[in-house]
Backbone as CSV, one residue per row, in Angstrom:
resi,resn,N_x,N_y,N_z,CA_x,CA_y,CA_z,C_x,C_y,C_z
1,UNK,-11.069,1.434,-14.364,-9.867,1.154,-13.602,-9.009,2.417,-13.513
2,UNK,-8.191,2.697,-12.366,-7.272,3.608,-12.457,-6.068,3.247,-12.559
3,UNK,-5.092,4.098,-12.727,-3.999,3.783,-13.436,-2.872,3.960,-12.274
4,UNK,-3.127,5.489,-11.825,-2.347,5.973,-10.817,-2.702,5.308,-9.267
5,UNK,-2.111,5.653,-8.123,-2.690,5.055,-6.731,-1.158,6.153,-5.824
6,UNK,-1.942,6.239,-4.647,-1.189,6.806,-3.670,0.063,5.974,-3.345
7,UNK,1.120,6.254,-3.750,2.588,5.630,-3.615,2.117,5.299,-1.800
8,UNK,1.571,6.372,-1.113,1.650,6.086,0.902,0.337,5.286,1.320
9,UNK,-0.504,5.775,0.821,-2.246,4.586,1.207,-2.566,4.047,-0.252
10,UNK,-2.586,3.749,-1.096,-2.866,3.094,-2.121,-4.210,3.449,-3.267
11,UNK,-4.484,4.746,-2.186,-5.721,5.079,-2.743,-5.914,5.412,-4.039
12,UNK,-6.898,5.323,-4.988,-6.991,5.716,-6.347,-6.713,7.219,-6.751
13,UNK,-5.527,7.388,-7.801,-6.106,8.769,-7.470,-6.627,9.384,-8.605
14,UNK,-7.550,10.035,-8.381,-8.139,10.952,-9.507,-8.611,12.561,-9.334
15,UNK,-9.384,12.985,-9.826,-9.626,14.530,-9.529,-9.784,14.897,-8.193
16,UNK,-10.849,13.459,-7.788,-11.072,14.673,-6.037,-10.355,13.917,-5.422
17,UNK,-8.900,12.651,-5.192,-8.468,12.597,-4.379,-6.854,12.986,-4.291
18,UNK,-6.679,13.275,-5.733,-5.007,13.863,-5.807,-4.684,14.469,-5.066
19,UNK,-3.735,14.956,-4.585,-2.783,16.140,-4.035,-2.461,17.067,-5.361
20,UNK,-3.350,18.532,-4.932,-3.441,19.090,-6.182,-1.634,19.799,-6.770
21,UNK,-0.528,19.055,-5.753,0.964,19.624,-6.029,1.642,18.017,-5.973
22,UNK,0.921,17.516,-6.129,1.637,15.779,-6.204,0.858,14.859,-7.249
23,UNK,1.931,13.953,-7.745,1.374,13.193,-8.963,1.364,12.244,-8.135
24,UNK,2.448,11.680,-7.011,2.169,10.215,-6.816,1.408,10.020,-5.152
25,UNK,1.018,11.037,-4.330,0.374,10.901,-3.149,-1.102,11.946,-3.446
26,UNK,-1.862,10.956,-2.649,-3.678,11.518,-2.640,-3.193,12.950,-1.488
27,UNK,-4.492,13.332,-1.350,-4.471,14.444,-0.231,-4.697,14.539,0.770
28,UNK,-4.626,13.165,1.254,-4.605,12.928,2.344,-3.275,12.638,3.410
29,UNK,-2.251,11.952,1.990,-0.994,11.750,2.455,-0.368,13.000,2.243
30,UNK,-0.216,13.891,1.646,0.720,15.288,1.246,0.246,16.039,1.491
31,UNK,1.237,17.037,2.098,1.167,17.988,3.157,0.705,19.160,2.019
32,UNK,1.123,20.585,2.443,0.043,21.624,1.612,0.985,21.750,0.405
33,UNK,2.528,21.275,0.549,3.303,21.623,-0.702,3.649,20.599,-1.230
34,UNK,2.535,19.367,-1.242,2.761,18.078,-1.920,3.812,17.069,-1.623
35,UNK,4.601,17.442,-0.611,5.377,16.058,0.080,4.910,15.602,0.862
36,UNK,5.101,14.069,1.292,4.345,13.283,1.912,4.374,13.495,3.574
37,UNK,3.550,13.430,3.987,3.255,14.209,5.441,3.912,13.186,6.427
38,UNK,4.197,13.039,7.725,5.224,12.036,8.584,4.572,10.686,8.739
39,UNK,4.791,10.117,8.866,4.424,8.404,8.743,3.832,8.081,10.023
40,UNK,3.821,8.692,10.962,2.886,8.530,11.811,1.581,9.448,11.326
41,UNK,1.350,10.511,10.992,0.491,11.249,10.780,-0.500,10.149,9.792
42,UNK,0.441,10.263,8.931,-0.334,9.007,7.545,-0.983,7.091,8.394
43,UNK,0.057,6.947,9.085,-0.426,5.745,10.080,-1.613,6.067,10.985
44,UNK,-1.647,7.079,11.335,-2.779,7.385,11.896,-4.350,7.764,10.775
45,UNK,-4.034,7.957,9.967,-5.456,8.278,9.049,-5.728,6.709,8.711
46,UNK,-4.302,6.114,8.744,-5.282,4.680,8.283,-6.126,3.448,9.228
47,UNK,-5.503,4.191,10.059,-6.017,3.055,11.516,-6.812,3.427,11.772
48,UNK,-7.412,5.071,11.390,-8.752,5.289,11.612,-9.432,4.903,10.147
49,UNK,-9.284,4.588,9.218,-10.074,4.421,7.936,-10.079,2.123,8.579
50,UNK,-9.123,2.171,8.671,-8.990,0.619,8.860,-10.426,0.293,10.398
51,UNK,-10.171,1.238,10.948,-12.011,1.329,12.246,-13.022,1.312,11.499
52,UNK,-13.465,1.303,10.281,-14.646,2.104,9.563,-14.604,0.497,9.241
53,UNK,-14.075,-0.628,8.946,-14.398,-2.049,8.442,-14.305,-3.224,9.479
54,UNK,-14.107,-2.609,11.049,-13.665,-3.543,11.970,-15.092,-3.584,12.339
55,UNK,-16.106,-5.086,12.738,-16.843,-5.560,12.921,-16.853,-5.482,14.302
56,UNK,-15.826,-5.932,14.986,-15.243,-5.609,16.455,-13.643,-4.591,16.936
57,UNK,-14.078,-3.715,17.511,-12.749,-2.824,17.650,-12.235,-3.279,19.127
58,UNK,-12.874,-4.238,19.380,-12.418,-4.484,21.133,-10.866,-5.407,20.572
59,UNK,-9.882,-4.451,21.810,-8.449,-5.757,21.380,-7.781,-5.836,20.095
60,UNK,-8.112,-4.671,19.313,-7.847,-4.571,17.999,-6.699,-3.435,17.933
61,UNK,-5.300,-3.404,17.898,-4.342,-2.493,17.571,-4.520,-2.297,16.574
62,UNK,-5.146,-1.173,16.006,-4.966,-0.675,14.646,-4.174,-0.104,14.251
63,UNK,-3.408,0.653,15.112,-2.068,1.574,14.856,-1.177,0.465,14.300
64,UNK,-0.985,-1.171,15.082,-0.048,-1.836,14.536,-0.916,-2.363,13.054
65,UNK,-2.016,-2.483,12.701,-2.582,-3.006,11.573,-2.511,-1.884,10.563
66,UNK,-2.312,-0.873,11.053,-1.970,0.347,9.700,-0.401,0.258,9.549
67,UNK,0.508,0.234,10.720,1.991,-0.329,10.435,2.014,-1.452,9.683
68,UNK,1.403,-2.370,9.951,1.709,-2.976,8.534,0.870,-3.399,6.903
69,UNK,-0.201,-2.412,7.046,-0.512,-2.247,5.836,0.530,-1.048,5.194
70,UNK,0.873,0.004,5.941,2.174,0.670,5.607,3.452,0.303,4.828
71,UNK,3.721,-1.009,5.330,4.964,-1.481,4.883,5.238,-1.919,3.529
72,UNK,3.796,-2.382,3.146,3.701,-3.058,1.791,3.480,-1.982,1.021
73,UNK,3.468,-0.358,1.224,3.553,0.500,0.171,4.262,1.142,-0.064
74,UNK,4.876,1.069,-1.212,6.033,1.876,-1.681,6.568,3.163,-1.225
75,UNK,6.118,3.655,-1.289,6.499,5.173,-0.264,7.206,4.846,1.351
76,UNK,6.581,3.715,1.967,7.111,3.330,3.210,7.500,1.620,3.052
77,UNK,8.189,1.195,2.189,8.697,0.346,2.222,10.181,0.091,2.673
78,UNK,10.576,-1.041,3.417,11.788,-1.209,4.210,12.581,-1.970,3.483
């Protein structure tokens, strides 16, 4: 089990997915000096990771299905 997780995508983090200047975002969310990169940028990596499990992409807003897997994570919570 891991302990830590990406405060912006939730991802686990460990050696190869940290942000090697951030404790609480992977490297995918933080930019090169470890703050978290713009919320569209980050909404966009997930709507494409959220395509990689869609069975059908026809009619499927993923941009709005990464907005609100977004919301429920701390880093972008309202």
């Amino acid at each position: 089990m891991f302990d830590k997780f990406c405060q912006s995508c939730g991802m686990p983090l460990k050696d190869d997915t940290c942000h090697r200047s951030s404790e609480v975002y992977c490297k995918y969310c933080a930019n090169e000096t470890g703050d978290l990169q713009p919320r569209e940028a980050v909404q966009a990596g997930i709507a494409e990771w959220l395509k990689m499990f869609a069975s059908t992409k026809d009619n499927v807003d993923f941009m709005k299905r990464a907005d609100n897997y977004l919301k429920a994570m701390p880093a972008w919570a309202e």
